[in-house]
Each structure stands twice: as C-alpha cells, then as structure tokens.
N, C-alpha and C positions, 0 to 999 in steps of 0.2 A: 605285595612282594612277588617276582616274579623267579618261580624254581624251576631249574635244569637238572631230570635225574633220568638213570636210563630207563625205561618204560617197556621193556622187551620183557616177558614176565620169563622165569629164572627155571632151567629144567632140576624137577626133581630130584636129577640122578647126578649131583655136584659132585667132585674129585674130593676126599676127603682130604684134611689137613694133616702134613708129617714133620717128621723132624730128623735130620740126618745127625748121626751122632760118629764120630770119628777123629784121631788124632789131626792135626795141622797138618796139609799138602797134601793130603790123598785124592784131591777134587770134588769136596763138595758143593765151592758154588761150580767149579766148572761144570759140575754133571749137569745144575741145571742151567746155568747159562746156555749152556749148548743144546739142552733139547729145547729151549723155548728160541733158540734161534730158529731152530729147526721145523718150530712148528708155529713162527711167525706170532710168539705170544708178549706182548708187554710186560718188560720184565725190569725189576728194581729192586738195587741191595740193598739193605738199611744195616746200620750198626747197631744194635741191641742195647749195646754202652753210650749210646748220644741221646737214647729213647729220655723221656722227662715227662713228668707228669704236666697235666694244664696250671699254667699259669706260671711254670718255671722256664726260663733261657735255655735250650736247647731244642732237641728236635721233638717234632708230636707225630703222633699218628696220622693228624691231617697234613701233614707234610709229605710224609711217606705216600698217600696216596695221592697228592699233587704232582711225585715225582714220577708215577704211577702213569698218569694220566698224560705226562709229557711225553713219557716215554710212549705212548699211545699212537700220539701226535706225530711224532718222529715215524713211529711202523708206516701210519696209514702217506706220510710223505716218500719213504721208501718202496711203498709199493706203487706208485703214481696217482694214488687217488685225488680228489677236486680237494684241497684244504684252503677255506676262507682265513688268509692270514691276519688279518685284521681284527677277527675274532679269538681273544685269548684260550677260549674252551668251549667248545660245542658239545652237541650230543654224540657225533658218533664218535669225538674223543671218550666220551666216556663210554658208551656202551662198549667200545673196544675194549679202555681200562679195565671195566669189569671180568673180561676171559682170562687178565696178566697172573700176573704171578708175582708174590714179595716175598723174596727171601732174605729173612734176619738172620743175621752170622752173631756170632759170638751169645748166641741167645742162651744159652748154658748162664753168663755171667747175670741172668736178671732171676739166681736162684734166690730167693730169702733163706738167710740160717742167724745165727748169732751173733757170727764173726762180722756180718755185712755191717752190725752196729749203728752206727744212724741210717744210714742207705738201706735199711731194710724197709720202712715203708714206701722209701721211693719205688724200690723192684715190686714189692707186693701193688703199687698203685700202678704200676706198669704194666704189671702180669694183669691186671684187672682191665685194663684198657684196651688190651690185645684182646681180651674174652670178649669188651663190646664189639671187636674189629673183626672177628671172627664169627660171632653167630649170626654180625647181617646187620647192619644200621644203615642208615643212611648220613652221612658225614656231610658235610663242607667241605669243598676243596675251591682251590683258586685266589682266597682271600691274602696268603703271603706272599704271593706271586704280584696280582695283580689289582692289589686293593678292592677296598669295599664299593668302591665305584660301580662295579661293573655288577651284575644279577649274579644272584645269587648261584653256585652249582653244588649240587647233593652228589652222590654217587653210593648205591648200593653194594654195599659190601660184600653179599651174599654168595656173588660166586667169583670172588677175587681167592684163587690160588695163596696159601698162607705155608710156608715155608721157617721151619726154627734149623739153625744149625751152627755147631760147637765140638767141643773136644768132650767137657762131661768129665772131667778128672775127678776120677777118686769116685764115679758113680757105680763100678766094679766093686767095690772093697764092702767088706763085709757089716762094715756097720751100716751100709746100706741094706743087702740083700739078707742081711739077718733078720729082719723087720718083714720079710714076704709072710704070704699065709703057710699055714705049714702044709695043703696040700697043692701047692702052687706049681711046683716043681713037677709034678705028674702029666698037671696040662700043657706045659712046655715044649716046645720040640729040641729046643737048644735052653739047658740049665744056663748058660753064659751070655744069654741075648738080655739087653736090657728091656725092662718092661715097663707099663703105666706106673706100678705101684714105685718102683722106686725111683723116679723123675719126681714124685712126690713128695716122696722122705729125703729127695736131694733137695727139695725146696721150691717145689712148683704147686699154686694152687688145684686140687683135685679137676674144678672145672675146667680149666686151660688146657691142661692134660687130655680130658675127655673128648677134647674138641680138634685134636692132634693127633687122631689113633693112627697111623702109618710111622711106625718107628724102622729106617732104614740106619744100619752099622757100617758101616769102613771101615776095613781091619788095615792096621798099617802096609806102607808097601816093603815089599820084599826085596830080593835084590835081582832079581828077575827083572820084574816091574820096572826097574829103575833102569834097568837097560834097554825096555822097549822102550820107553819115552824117551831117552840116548839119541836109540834108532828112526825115531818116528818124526811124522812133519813137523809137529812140533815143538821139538828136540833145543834144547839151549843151546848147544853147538850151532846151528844154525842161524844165531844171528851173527856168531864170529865166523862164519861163512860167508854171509853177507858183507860185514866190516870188512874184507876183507878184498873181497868181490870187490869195493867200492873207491881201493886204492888198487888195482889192478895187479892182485896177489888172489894165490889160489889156495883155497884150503881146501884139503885131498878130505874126502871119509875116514874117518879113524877108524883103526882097527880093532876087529873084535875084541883083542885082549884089555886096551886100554877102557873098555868102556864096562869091560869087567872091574877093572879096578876101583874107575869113579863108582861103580854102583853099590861095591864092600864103603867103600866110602861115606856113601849117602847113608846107607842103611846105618853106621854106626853115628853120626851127626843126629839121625833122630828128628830131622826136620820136613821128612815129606818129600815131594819136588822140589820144593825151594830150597833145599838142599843142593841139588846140584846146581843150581843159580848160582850160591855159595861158593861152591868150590871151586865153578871155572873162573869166576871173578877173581879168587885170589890166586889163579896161575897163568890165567891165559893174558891177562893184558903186558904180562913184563914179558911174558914169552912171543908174544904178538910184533912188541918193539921192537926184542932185538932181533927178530926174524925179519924185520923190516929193514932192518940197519942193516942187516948182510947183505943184500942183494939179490936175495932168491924170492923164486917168482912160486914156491910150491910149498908151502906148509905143512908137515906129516905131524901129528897128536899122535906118538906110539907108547906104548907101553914103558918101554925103557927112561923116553925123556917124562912123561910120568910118576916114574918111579924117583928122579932127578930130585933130592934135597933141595924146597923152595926156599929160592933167597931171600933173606930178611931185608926190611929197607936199611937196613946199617950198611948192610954189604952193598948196597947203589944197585 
C-alpha cells in the first residue's frame, strides 16, 4: 500500500484551538474568513448539524478534511504555482492543507443534555470524533472524491487550525454558572465571560473542551455598528447601487439621518447584519420600481421616504 502524508515534521509552537461564542450576524465566520484570506490560509466551513458519526449517511470528519485539502488546491492555483492536474491530491496539496483552518458553525448544537433524547449519543460520538481530529491522527482523505482506485492519502491533523462557533443560548443563565467553583469568580477578570467549566455543564465533553482553550465572545451589535457597516464597503446598500448603476439610474449616498433609522431598526429585529439585509429587501425593491416608472435618473433614500408607511401587497 502506497501512503501520501505530509512529512514536514510539525513546529512545537501550534496555534491553539478556539471557539467563538456570539449571537447570529455579528461576524463570526466573517472574522475568520477574512483573516485567512489575508493570510492566504485554506480554509472550510463545516456545518456541526450535517456532522454524523461513521457508518451513518451524512457528512464525516473525512470529508471535512477532503474539503480542506481542495481548498488547498485552489490556494496553490491562485497563486500560480506548477499544479499536476491530473493528479487528484498530491503532497503539497496536503502539506498546505495542514497550515488551513476549519471552522464549525453552529457547533453550540453538538451539546449533549436530556432534551437531545435519542440524538444524544450521536453528539457525544461527534464530540468524540472531533477530540481524534483535534489531538492529531493521521486520516484518509480523497476516497469520496475520488474512489479507492487511486493510493491511498493520510493527512496529519496536528496542525490543522480547529475553529468551534455558535450563539450558546442559555450558556449565561445561572443553572449554568451556579455549578462553577465557589472560588472561581476571583481568578476572573470579567464574572460574565464564559468559561471551560461551563461549555461543560452546557454539554460538552471535559476533553474537547481542554483542547479549545481560546474562548473568544461577540457581544451583539449596537446601533452604532450597524451604521458603520450602512457606511462601509461592504454596505448592503451597495448592491442597490449597483442594480441600479446597471439600468442606467443613480443612487445618491443616503443620508446620515436615514441610516440612523435603519440601524434603531436592525438593533430591535435582533438579527445581527442580516438584519439589514432584511429590512432593505422589504422596502427597497417596490421603491426601486416605482422610481424606475417615473423617469428619474437619481434615486435619494431619505429619511422622510423612510419613515413612509410600507405598502402591503393588497395595496399593489
């Protein structure tokens, strides 16, 4: 049997594992999507909820790092390097794979409690799986890809970037934090930051846990926040900019006052950024129309038309 694993012996000094913990829309994969663009790292989302243990229909761990190692693929063709396409995985796809980064979203939902009821040993065989993915094995990839035809390939998982992230509801409340030690609170620097023990009594096995010491928080956004992102490049106004641009009609920058308003807005919706995704979508396409039916070449978003009673679809 002939094995492909990376062979580059692994610096002592590996990035530890974290876990971001924060309500919906505040940017937690964005934070890291963006710095591993930034720092030209392979990088893949997994769903937490698709995770399955072996031998069940959905997704496995070796999959995750199949998608891993594609994505590898892709970097080293984005940066011009020699890729032998005819070969489905090589080595320096994988030695690359090994520097990425996988971040699990909704990882919060693979807590065990009572309520999971049968789906509680699935999470616990999940959570257990991730512990082998995490301390370092060497796995199988390439086989759901590209059949067992081709040799075999390993990949050491040792310094593959492990990423957990979720919302965590209900991990504040005190039948949680009643359960800490009683002189816990002393070593703290913030009594309100979640900590290892209680991701535990939320329903995460101790060793998982130990292996995830980097607990980052997102506190919701405010309504500040929600006006710089308004303001900013990548602003959702800006694709009805665009739309807009592309029928030869001009949308002016809206003014400060209106983008106060959406952002009292957003903050009471409780859904993050995608929040205001929300809200323009349910104003700006009818507004869009009939500013196109008039005949004007210059579209103003003020405050006033804002304020305007959106029409129901009864009312056309």
């Amino acid at each position: 049997m002939h094995l492909n694993w990376c062979h580059k012996p692994l610096d002592a000094l590996l990035p530890p594992n974290g876990l971001l913990i924060g309500p919906t829309g505040v940017g937690k994969t964005h934070t890291i999507r963006t710095a591993c663009a930034l720092l030209d790292l392979p990088f893949v989302v997994a769903d937490a909820t698709s995770l399955v243990p072996s031998g069940i229909v959905g997704e496995q761990i070796e999959d995750i790092l199949e998608r891993l190692v594609e994505s590898a693929r892709q970097l080293r063709l984005s940066r011009g390097e020699p890729v032998d396409l005819d070969v489905p995985i090589d080595r320096a796809d994988l030695d690359l794979a090994r520097t990425g980064v996988i971040f699990i979203d909704e990882f919060d939902k693979l807590a065990s409690s009572e309520a999971a009821g049968y789906e509680e040993p699935i999470r616990l065989t999940v959570q257990r799986r991730l512990l082998k993915l995490i301390e370092g094995s060497l796995l199988r990839v390439g086989v759901k890809r590209h059949g067992t035809d081709h040799p075999d390939h390993y990949i050491n998982t040792m310094g593959i970037l492990i990423i957990g992230s979720g919302a965590f509801t209900g991990i504040d409340t005190p039948a949680i934090r009643s359960r800490r030690a009683p002189n816990m609170l002393a070593d703290l620097v913030d009594p309100l930051e979640v900590v290892s023990t209680d991701l535990v009594q939320y329903g995460f096995i101790p060793e998982l846990i130990a292996r995830m010491p980097v607990l980052i928080q997102y506190r919701p956004l405010e309504k500040q926040d929600f006006v710089e992102i308004l303001k900013g490049e990548f602003s959702p106004i800006r694709l009805w900019q665009r739309y807009c641009a592309a029928f030869d009609m001009d949308f002016a920058d809206p003014e400060p006052a209106v983008l106060q308003l959406i952002a009292e807005q957003a903050v009471r919706l409780n859904m993050g950024a995608r929040g205001l995704q929300q809200l323009l979508f349910q104003r700006l396409p009818a507004e869009i129309f009939e500013f196109e039916r008039s005949g004007q070449k210059t579209y103003h978003l003020t405050a006033e038309r804002w304020r305007r009673p959106r029409r129901s679809r009864s009312q056309g």
